[in-house]
N, C-alpha and C positions, 0 to 999 in steps of 0.2 A: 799466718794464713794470708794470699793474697787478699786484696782487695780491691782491687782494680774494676774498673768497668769490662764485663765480659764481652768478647769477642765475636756478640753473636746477635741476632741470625744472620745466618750468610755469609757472615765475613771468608775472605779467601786465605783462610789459617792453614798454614803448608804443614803438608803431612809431618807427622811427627818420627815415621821412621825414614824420612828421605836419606838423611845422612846416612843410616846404616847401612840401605840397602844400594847408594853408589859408591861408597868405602869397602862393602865386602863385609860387614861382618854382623848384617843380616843372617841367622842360620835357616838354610832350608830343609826342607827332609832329606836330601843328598846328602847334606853337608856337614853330618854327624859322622863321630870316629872315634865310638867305642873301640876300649885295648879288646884287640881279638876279634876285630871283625871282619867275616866275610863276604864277600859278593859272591851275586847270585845271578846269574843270564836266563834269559827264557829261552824255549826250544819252540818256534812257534810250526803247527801243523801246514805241510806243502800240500796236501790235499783239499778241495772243497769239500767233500762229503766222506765219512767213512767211518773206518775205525783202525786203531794202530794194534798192529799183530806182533811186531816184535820190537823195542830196543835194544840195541847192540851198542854198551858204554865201553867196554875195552879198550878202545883205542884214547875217549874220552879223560878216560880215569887214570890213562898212561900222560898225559899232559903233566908233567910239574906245577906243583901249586893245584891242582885240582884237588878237591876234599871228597865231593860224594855227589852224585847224581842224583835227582829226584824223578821216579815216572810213576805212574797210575799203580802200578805193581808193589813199590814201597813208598809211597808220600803216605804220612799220616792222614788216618783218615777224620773225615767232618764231617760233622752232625749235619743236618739239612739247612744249608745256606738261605738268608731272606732273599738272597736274588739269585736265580739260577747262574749266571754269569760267572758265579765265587765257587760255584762247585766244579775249581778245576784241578785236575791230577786222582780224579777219583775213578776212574774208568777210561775202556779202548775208546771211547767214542771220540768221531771229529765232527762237530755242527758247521762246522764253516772254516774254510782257509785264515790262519793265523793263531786257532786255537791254539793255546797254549799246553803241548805234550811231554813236554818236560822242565825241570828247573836245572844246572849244569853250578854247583857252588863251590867255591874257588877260593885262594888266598889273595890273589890279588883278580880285578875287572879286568886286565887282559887274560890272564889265564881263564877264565869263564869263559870269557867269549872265543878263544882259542877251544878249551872243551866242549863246547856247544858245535863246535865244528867239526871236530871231529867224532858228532854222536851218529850212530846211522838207525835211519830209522826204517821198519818197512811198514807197507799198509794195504789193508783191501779198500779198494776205491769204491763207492755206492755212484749213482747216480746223481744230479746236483741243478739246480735252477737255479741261477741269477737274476734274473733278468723280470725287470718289472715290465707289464703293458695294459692296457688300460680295457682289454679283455683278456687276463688270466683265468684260467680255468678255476685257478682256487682263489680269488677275490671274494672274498665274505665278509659281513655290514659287523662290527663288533659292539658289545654293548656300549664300551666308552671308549674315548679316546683320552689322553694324556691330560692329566689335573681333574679327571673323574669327570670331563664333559659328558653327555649323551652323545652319541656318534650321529643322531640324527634328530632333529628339529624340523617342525613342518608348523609355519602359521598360513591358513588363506590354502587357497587352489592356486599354486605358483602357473604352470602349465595352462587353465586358463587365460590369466592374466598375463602372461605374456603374449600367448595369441593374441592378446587382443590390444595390445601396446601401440603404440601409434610409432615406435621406435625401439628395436630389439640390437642387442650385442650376443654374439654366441660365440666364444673361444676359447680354445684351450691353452695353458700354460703348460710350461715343464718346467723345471727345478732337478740341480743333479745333486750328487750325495753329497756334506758339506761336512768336512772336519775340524772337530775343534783340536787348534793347534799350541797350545800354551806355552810361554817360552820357558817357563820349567816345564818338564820331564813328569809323568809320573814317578814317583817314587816313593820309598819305605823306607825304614832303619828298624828292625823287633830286636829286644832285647830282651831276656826273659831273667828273673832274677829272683830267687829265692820265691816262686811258683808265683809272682808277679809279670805280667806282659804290661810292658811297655813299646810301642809303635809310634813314632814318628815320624806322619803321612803327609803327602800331598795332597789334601782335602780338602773343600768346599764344606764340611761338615765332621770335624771330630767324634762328635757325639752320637752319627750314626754310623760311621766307622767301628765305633765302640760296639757299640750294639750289635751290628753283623759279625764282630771277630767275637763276643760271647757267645752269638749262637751259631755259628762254624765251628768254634773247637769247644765248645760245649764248657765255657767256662763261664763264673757269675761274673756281672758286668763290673763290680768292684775290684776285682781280680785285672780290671787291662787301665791302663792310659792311653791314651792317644793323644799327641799334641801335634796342633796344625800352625806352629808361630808365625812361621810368613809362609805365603803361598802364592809363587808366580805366577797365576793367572788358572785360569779354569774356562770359562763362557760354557758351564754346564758338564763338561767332560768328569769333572771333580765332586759333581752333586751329588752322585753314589757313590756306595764304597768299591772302588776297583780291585781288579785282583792281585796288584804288588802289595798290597796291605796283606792278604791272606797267606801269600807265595811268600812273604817274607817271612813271617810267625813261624808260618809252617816249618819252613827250613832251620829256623832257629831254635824250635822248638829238636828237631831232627838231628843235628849239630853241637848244640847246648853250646853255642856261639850267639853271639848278634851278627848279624845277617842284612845286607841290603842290595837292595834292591830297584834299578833303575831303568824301565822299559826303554829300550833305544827308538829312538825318534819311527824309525822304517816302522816300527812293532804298533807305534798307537795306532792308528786309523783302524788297526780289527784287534782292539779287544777296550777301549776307553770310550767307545759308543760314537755318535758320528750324525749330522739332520739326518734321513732320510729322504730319496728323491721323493717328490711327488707329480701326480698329472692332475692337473687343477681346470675341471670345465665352468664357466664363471660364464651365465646368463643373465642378463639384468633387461627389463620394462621398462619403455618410462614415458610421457607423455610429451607431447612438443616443447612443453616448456623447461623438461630437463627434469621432472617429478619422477621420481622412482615409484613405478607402479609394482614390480617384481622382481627379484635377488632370489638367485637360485648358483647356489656353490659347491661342485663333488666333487668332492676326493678320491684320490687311487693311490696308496703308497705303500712300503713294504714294511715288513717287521722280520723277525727270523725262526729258528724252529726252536731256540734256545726258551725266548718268552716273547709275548707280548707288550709293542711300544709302541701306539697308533699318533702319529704327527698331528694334533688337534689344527690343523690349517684352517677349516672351516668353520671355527668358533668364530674369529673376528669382524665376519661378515655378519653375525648373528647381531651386534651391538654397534655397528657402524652409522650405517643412515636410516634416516624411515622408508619403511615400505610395507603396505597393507598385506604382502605376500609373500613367504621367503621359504625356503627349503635349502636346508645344507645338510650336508650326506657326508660320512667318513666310509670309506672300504677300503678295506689291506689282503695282501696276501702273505703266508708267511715261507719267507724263501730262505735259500743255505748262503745265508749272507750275516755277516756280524752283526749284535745286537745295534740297532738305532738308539740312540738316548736325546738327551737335553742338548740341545747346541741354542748359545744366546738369542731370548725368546722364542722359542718352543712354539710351533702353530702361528703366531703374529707374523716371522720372518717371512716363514713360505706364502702363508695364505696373502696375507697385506701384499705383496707383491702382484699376486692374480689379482684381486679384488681391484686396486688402483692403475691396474693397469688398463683394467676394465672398462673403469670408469673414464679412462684417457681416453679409450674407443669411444665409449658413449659421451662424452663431449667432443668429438672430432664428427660424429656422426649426428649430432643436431649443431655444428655450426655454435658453441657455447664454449664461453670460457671454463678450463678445468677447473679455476677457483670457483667460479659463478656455482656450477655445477653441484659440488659437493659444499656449498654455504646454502644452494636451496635446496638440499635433503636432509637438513639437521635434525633431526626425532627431539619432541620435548620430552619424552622417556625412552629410557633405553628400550628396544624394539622387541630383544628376547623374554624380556621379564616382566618390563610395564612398572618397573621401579623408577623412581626419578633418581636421575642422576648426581650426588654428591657437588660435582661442581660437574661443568662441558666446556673448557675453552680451546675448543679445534677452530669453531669459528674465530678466536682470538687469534690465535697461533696462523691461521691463512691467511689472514687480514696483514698480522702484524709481518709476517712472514715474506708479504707481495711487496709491502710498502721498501722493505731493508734491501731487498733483490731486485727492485726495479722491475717486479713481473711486470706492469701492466704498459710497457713502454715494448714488450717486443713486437715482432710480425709475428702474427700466429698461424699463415702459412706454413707449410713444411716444406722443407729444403730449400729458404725464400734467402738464408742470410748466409755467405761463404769468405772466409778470410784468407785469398791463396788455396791453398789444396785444402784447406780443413772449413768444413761442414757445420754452421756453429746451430745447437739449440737449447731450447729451456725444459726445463718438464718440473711438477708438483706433484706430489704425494700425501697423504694421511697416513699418522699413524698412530697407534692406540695398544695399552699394556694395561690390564687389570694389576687393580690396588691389593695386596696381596700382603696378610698379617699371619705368624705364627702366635704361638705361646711362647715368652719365654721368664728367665728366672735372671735376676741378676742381686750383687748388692754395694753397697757404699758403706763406705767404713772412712771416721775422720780419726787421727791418731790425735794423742794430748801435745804433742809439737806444731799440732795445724794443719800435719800432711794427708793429702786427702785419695783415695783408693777405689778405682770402679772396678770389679772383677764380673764378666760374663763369658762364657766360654763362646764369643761369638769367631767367626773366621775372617783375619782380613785376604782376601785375592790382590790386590792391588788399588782397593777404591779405595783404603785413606778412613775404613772402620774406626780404628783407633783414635783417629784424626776426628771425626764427627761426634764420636759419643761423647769423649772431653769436652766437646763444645756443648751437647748435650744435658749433661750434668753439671757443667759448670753455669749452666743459664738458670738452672734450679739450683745451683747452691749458692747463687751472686758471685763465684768468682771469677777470674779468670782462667782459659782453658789450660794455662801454664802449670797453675798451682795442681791439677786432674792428673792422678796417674791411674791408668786403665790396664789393666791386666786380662788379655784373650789368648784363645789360641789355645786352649788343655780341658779336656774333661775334668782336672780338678777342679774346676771351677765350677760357677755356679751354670747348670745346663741352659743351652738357649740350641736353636734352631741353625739350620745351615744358612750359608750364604748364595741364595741364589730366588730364581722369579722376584726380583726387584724386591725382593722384600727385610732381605737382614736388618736394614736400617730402622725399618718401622719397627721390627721384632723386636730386636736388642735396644730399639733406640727408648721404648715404651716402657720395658723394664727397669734401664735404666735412668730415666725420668723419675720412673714412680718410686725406686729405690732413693736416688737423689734428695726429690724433694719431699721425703720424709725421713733422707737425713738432717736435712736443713731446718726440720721441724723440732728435731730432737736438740738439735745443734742452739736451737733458740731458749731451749728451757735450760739448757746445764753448763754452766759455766761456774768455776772452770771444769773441764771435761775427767772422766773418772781418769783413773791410770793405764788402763787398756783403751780407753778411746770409747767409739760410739762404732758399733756398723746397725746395718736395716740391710734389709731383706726386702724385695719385692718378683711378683710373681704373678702375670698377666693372663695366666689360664681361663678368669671368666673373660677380660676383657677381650682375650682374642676368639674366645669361642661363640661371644654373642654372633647372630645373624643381623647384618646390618638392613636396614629399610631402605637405603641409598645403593643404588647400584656407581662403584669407586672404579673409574679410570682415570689412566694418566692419558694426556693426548697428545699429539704434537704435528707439525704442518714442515716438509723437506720440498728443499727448492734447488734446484741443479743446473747447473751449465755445461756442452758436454758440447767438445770437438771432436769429429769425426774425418780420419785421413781419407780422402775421394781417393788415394790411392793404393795405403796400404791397406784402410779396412780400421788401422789402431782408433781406441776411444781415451780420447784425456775427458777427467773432469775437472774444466777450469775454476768452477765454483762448485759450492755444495755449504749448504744454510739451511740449520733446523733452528724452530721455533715450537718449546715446547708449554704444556699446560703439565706441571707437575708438583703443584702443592706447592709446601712453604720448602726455598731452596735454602740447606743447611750449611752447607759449605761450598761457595761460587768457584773454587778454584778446584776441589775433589772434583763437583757436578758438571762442569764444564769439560773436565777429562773422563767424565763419562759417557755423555752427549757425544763428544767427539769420536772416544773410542768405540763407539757403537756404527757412527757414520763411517769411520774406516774399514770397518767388518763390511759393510752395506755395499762400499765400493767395490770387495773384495768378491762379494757375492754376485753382482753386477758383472763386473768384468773380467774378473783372474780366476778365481777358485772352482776348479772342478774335476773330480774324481768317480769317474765311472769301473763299473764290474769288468773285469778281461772273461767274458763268456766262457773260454776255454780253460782259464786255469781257477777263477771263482777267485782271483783277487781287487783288492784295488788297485788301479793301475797309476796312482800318485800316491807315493809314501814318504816321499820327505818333502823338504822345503826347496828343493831346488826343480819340482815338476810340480807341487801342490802349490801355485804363484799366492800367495798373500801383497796386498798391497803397501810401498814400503813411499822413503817420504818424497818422493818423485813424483808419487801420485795423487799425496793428498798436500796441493801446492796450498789451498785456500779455501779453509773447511771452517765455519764460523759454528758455536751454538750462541742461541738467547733465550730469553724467558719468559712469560707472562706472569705477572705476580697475581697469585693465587690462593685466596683464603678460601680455605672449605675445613667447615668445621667440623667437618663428619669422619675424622680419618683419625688421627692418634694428638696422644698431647703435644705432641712438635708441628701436627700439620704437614708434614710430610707423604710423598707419593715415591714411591722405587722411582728410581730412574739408572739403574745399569745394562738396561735393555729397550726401553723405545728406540736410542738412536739410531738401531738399524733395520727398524721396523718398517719405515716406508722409506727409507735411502734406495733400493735397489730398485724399488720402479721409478720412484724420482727419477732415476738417471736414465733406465729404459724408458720412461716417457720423455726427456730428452732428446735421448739419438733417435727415436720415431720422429721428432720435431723437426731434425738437422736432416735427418734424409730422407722421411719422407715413408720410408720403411719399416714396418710395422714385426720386430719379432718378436717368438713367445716362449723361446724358450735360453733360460740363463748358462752360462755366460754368454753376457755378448763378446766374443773374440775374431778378431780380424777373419778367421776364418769364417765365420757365420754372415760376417756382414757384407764379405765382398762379392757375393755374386750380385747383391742388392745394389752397387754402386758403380758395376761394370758398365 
């Protein structure tokens, strides 16, 4: 056994599957090739609203290499799906343009997609509404919004209080539809075998994969595996179970083939979920001195007719700054538009955006600095609940933040500073991601040779899981993270929680801890160790189910530098620096690629990314990556993260706060309080694109 000094806290211990996965022989869910396996293409619906009256496969089925078509007529049928989105192929119905109306399965992926083109379909059209506005007839308050918030919260007579503010801001935001783009693919591989399902998914979460394919094809959950080994990325698209998981089974089951299945890139945006736009009215009080007297935050966003998914935007304002009076409102309507889901922080993205932009107004409008501003509205408890807060270093994080960026050296006029034809200015932001704990189960096992074993069916996406809990368990069993092998990624393992709302690391990390370090316990009484070794078992169900006394966030302070062409309109961002407050950091070199990779998305949100409804035919009108702009490394020239070191003893035995989602929590007004800086021009709704900005500039 090693014994070395362990590599930890923090150390920057480079992932442990790097090598595989730029060698190639990382396996993803594509990249499985069972003897005998099929491809399978989807047929997605060209109608917004309706229902499919005939399929006509004959010409389909004459394709060579085509095996059997799948449509609502003969697909196996499914028990009642836990998310309505999985009950697809069981009826005429079309909820929205892109549903998926058929499966086309094939001997080889051109021949699918060759028979998928030659399927014809016909259909009666219904009527159809796209189109969100912030007086929709059917806008109605919902009980909650997304993570089980209350959709509406009211402390104090907000409306009072602001009449009577010595200093008022009233404005609205927009935000358009934002898709999460992952450089894997959704996809599946089902195998079925001796009345065993096997599925290897593209998931954020194996184990509740599992669980929806038991209760879709009506099977015991010991009866399926799912294993999610590596997984190229998700930012929430992946947190539910999708329908290539279901469409796969199905087919395989149908076939008595293994079957897979790979949505093409055009297909995600309407069926993998997507932010939803919202219209954000953000009111704020405050007194001459910059006191926040009243916060008042509504929402207007969509959902669709499929289920309910309300964009919780106006939680964040609830736990931001103090103010004796606050009212924040969620309202949706539900329109023929693909389901909304998770896209990277959920509610903090959109809302922090209006909220800090807000505040940029209301420090422009008392003559106050933005920092000054938001250090003299700090709440000594949090404002929603009147819990104290865990730890709060937002004021660390602006402080330390202004000092690294040279904030307090610019002109704080707007449009005061120009280099040549470009526009230059600064802008600051807050940003804030509740602390966020599962149950889960893990165990550790030392063999009689010394080798040492963590198995939790946790998921890595790309943050370097694997990477951390070795460090993890090796801090509790004094070794080195070397001597640690960790086994994720299969529901045979021991069950743990998905990966996503910042939270896998504390989930899996806490299990694994408590597993560990009563290996290490056992490890001290018996030497030498039996013949089979030593495992333990740990399992975090009371720990994660207590209700804490602390209210737990992560925080962090974005600071931006942003050229603006006086002539074309373009926006560069020359800088971009976060400084966040996120607990005890585990691994500097994972966490820093996750800070950053959050600040990329921020930029992306900011400036490039945007996909609106075409009214007329109820699609979106960017579906791949050559009209959906993602920002590439041209534009992220000089993107810094840092840290505050941060003990809060109130959070898991590592000390640990998620951080796969602040970074881009307050990047995108950063940057829009920015180019407001450089021109002088004040706009509110995202992207900002040369188009938007150049009447401003003429």
């Amino acid at each position: 056994m090693t014994t070395r000094a362990p590599q930890f806290p923090g150390a920057p211990v480079v992932r442990r599957e790097a090598r595989d996965k730029v060698t190639g022989t990382a396996r993803y869910a594509a990249d499985l090739a069972p003897a005998g396996c099929l491809y399978a293409w989807t047929v997605p619906a060209t109608v917004a609203a309706g229902r499919v009256t005939a399929v006509r496969a004959v010409d389909a089925l004459a394709v060579p290499g085509v095996h059997s078509v799948l449509t609502h007529d003969n697909a196996p049928e499914l028990q009642e799906p836990d998310d309505p989105i999985l009950a697809v192929l069981q009826d005429d119905r079309v909820p929205h343009h892109g549903w998926p109306i058929a499966l086309v399965i094939a001997e080889s992926l051109e021949a699918a997609r060759t028979g998928a083109g030659e399927l014809h379909v016909e259909y009666e059209r219904d009527p159809y509404d796209v189109t969100i506005t912030d007086d929709h007839p059917g806008l109605y308050t919902p009980e909650e919004a997304n993570g089980g918030h209350p959709a509406v919260r009211v402390r104090g007579d907000v409306e009072r209080a602001l009449a009577g503010a010595s200093v008022q801001v009233d404005a609205t935001y927009r935000t358009v539809a934002l898709h999460n783009h992952p450089m894997e693919p959704h996809a599946a591989t089902a195998v079925w075998a001796d009345g065993h399902l096997t599925v290897h998914d593209s998931s954020q979460g194996s184990a509740r994969v599992r669980e929806s394919l038991a209760r879709a094809l009506g099977l015991d959950p010991d009866r399926i595996t799912v294993i999610s080994e590596h997984v190229g990325g998700g930012f929430g698209s992946k947190g539910t179970t999708r329908p290539q998981a279901v469409l796969a089974a199905m087919a395989a089951r149908h076939t008595g083939r293994p079957v897979k299945l790979v949505f093409p890139r055009p297909q995600l945006a309407e069926v993998v979920g997507h932010r939803a736009p919202t219209i954000q009215r953000v009111r704020l009080g405050a007194d001459l001195d910059g006191v926040l007297t009243a916060v008042s935050h509504e929402i207007v966003t969509q959902t669709s007719t499929v289920k309910e998914f309300v964009e919780q935007a106006a939680v964040p304002a609830r736990v931001m700054y103090a103010s004796p009076h606050s009212r924040t409102v969620h309202r949706v309507t539900a329109l023929d538009v693909p389901s909304p889901s998770w896209m990277r922080a959920p509610g903090e993205a959109s809302g922090m955006y209006a909220l800090e932009s807000a505040m940029d107004e209301l420090a422009s409008a008392l003559g106050l600095d933005p920092v000054e501003l938001r250090l003299r509205n700090e709440p000594e408890t949090e404002p929603d609940s009147g819990r104290p807060f865990s730890s709060r270093g937002l004021a660390a994080c602006l402080r330390d933040g202004a000092a690294r960026f040279g904030w307090h050296d610019r002109d704080p006029r707007p449009a005061a500073r120009q280099e040549g034809r470009w526009l230059m200015g600064t802008g600051v932001a807050s940003a804030t991601y509740p602390v966020l704990v599962s149950r889960s189960t893990a165990s550790a096992h030392a063999a009689r040779d010394g080798a040492l074993r963590i198995a939790v069916n946790a998921t890595d996406i790309g943050t370097g899981a694997r990477t951390v809990l070795a460090q993890i368990a090796a801090e509790a069993l004094g070794v080195d993270p070397e001597a640690v092998r960790v086994d994720i990624g299969s529901t045979d393992l021991p069950v743990a929680p998905l990966a996503g709302g910042s939270s896998g690391t504390a989930s899996w990390g806490w299990a694994v801890h408590k597993a560990a370090t009563a290996l290490a316990a056992r490890l001290a009484e018996h030497r030498p160790l039996p013949a089979d070794g030593i495992t333990t078992t740990a399992d975090t169900e009371e720990e994660a189910g207590e209700e804490s006394p602390y209210a737990r966030h992560a925080f962090g302070a974005h600071f931006a530098e942003t050229a603006v062409d006086a002539v074309t309109g373009e926006v560069r961002v020359r800088r971009l620096l976060g400084v966040y407050a996120a607990g005890r950091i585990l691994n500097a070199r994972t966490a820093r690629s996750q800070f950053t990779g959050g600040m990329v998305m921020g930029i992306g949100m900011a400036l490039t990314e945007d996909c609106g409804i075409d009214p007329d035919f109820g699609d979106f009108t960017a579906r791949d990556l050559a009209s959906y702009h993602v920002p590439v490394c041209a534009d992220t020239a000089d993107i810094q993260a840092h840290w505050i070191e941060e003990d809060d003893r109130h959070l898991n035995p590592m000390g640990s706060k998620g951080i796969g989602e602040i970074g881009i929590v307050g990047t995108a007004a950063a940057i829009g309080n920015a180019v407001r800086h450089a021109t002088g021009a004040r706009l509110r709704e995202l992207p900002l694109t040369p188009d938007t900005l150049l009447p401003y500039l003429l």
